[in-house]
N, C-alpha and C positions, 0 to 999 in steps of 0.2 A: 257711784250713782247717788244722785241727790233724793232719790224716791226707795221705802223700803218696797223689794220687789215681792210680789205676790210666792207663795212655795208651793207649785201645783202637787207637792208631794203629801199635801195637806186635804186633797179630793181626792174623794174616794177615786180609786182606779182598781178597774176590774184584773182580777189573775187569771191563770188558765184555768182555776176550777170552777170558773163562773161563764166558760165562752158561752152558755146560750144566751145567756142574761148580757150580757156584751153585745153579741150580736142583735138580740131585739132592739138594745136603748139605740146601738150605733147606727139601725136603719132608721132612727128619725131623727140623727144627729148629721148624717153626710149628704143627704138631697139639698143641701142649700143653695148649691152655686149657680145662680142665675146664665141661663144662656146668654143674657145680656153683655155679664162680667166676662165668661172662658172665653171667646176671641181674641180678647186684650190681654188676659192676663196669660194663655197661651205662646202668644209670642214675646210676651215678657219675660215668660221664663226660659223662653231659647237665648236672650240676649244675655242673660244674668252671668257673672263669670265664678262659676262653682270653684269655691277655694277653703282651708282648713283652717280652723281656728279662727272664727270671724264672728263678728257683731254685727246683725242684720238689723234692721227697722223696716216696718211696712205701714206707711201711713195710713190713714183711714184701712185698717184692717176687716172693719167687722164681723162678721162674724165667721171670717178667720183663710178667707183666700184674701191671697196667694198664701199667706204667710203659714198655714197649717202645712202647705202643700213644700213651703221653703224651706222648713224646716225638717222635713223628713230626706227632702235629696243632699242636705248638709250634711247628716248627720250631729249625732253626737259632739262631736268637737267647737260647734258655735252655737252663741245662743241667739235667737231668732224673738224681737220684742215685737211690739204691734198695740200701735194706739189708735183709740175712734173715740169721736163724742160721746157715742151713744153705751150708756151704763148694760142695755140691756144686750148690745151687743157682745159685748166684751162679756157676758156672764154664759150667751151662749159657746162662745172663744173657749173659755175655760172649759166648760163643760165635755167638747169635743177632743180637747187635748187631751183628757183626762180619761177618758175614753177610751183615746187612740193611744194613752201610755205615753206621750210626749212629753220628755223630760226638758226639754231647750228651750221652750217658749216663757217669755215673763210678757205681758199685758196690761194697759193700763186705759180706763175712759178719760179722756181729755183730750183739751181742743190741740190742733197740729201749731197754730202759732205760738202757744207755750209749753213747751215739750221738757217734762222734768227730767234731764241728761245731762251729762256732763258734756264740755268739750272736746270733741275730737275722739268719739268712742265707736263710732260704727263706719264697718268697712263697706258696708253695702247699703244703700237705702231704697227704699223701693216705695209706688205708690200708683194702683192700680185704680186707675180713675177715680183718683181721689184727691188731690190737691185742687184741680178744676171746681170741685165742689166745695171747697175749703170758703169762710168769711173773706179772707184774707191772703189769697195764695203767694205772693209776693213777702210776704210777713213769715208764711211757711216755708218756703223757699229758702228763707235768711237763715232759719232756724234749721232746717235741714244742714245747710251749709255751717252754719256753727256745730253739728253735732258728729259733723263728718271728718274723718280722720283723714290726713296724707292721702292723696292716689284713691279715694273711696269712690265706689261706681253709685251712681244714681241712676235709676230706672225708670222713667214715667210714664203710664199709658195713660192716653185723654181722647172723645171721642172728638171729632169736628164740626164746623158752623154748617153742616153741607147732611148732617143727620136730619133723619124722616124730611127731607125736601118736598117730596110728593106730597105729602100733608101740609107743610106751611107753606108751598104753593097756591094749595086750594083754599085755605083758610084766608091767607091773605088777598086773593084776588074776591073772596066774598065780604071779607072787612073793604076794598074798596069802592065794591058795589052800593055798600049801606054806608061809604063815605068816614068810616072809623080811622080816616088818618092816625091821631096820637093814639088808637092799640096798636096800630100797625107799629109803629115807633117804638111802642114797649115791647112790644113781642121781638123786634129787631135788637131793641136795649137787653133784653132776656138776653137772647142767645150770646151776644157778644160777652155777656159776663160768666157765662157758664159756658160756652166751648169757643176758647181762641184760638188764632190761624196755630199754623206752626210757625210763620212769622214771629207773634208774638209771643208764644212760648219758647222761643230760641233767645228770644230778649228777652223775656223774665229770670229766664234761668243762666243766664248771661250775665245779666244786671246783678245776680245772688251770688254772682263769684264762681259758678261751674265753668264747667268748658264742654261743646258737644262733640262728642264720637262720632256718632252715626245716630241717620234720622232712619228708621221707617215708616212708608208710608202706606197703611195696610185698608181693604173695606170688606165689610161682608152683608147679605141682606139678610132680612127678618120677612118670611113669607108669612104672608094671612090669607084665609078666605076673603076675606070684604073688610071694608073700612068700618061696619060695626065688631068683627072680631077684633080688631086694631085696638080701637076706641075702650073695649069692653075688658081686654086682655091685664091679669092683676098688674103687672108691673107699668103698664103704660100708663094706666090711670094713676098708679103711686107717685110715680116720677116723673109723669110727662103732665096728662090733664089735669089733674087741681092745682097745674100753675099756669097752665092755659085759660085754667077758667078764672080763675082768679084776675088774671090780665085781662079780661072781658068783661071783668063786673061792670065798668064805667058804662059797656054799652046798657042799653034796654031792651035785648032778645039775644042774651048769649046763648041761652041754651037752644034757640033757634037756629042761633047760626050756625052751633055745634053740627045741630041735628041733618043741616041743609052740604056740611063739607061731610058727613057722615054720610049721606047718600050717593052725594058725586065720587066719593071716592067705593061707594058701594059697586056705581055705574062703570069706573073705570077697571073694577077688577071683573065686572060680568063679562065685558072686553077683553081683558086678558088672560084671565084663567086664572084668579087669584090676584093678590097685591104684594106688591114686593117694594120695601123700606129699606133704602138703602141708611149704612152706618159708617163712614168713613172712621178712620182715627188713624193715631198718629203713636210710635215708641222711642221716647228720644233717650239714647244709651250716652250719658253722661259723666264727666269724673269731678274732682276734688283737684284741679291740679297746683 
């Protein structure tokens, strides 16, 4: 390994004469895993092929699904790394393993297009809708593929172009009303760059030198009251609206328009009895060969 790995044997970790004090910190150490994330990374871990003595990677780990969860059905016998940008991510990672007594895990913050590993060290790799999000997923791809040994399986879950439709149907049909051709553009530019067909991701990772196994093709919905619980809801505003609004600054009543596809989509779940967003995606079981 070209990086000194971290020795999680160096945090503190609780024994058995401390289970309450364990169990306190560990109930606010394991609620993290976003409803968002368990669908994809669920059926990721069905694909995964459980084997002994292995070097696993999880790209964009953070704050530690799949890879906490990988590394306990492995067992002992492999060690299970996991990198993400995010410094603060990677210190809750730590904290959790340490917690949970997880002796396999090593963790590092940094970007997936330069990944401090050697060649050819990990039999497994994995990346729970996390290359899609990457600067550079193509660049990560390559790196991935340099770091993968003979016959190593690659995992990827990503969601598709075809998420929260119902929303950027109504968005977009009132961006044409008020004549916003180039948001519409960008908003279309967005999506392309953050969730590609599986077309295109069967060429990327093609292009990286894998080979595909088997595609699955999976969807599930996200119910809400109304399009203001949608709108309002902590994760969609993280992840979804201040990049939507951001791509409206250009106009001069973004937060009107917001406010106007907020309603109609209010009106469309008075109709139906709630609102349902559908999330298509995709898990493409891939190898080294």
């Amino acid at each position: 390994m070209q990086t000194q790995e971290p020795n999680l044997n160096d945090i503190n970790v609780f024994n058995s004469e401390s289970i309450a004090e364990n169990t306190q910190i560990m109930s606010g150490l394991t609620d993290e895993l976003s409803l968002w994330s368990a669908p994809f990374g669920l059926k990721l871990l069905d694909v995964l092929q459980y084997k002994k003595n292995i070097n696993v990677l999880d790209i964009g780990c953070g704050a530690g699904f799949p890879l906490l969860e990988i590394s306990q059905r492995l067992g002992l016998s492999s060690t299970c790394y996991g990198i993400d940008p995010s410094e603060a991510a990677i210190s809750r990672l730590k904290a959790k393993a340490a917690a949970m007594q997880l002796k396999n895990i090593r963790c590092f913050d940094c970007k997936a297009e330069e990944m401090p590993f050697d060649d050819e060290i990990f039999h497994l790799i994995v990346s729970n809708n996390g290359i899609n999000n990457t600067e550079n997923a193509d660049l990560v791809l390559k790196e991935a593929y340099r770091t993968a040994g003979k016959n190593a399986q690659l995992v990827i879950t990503a969601n598709l172009p075809g998420t929260f439709s119902l929303f950027y149907e109504c968005l977009t049909e009132l961006l044409l009303e008020e004549g916003y051709y180039s948001v519409i553009e960008a908003i279309i530019q967005h999506i392309s760059q953050k969730r590609k067909s599986i077309k295109q991701q069967i060429e990327m990772i093609e292009h990286a030198g894998f080979s595909i196994r088997h595609i699955y093709e999976e969807n599930y919905v996200m119910k809400f009251l109304d399009g203001t619980a949608f709108l309002q809801h902590h994760f969609i505003k993280t992840a979804f609206k201040n990049h939507w609004m951001k791509i409206m600054e250009s106009t001069d009543n973004a937060d009107e328009i917001m406010s106007i596809c907020e309603n109609k989509l209010n009106e469309i779940a008075e109709t139906n009895g709630g609102l349902q967003m559908e999330v298509p995606f995709v898990v493409l079981d891939c190898y080294k060969s």
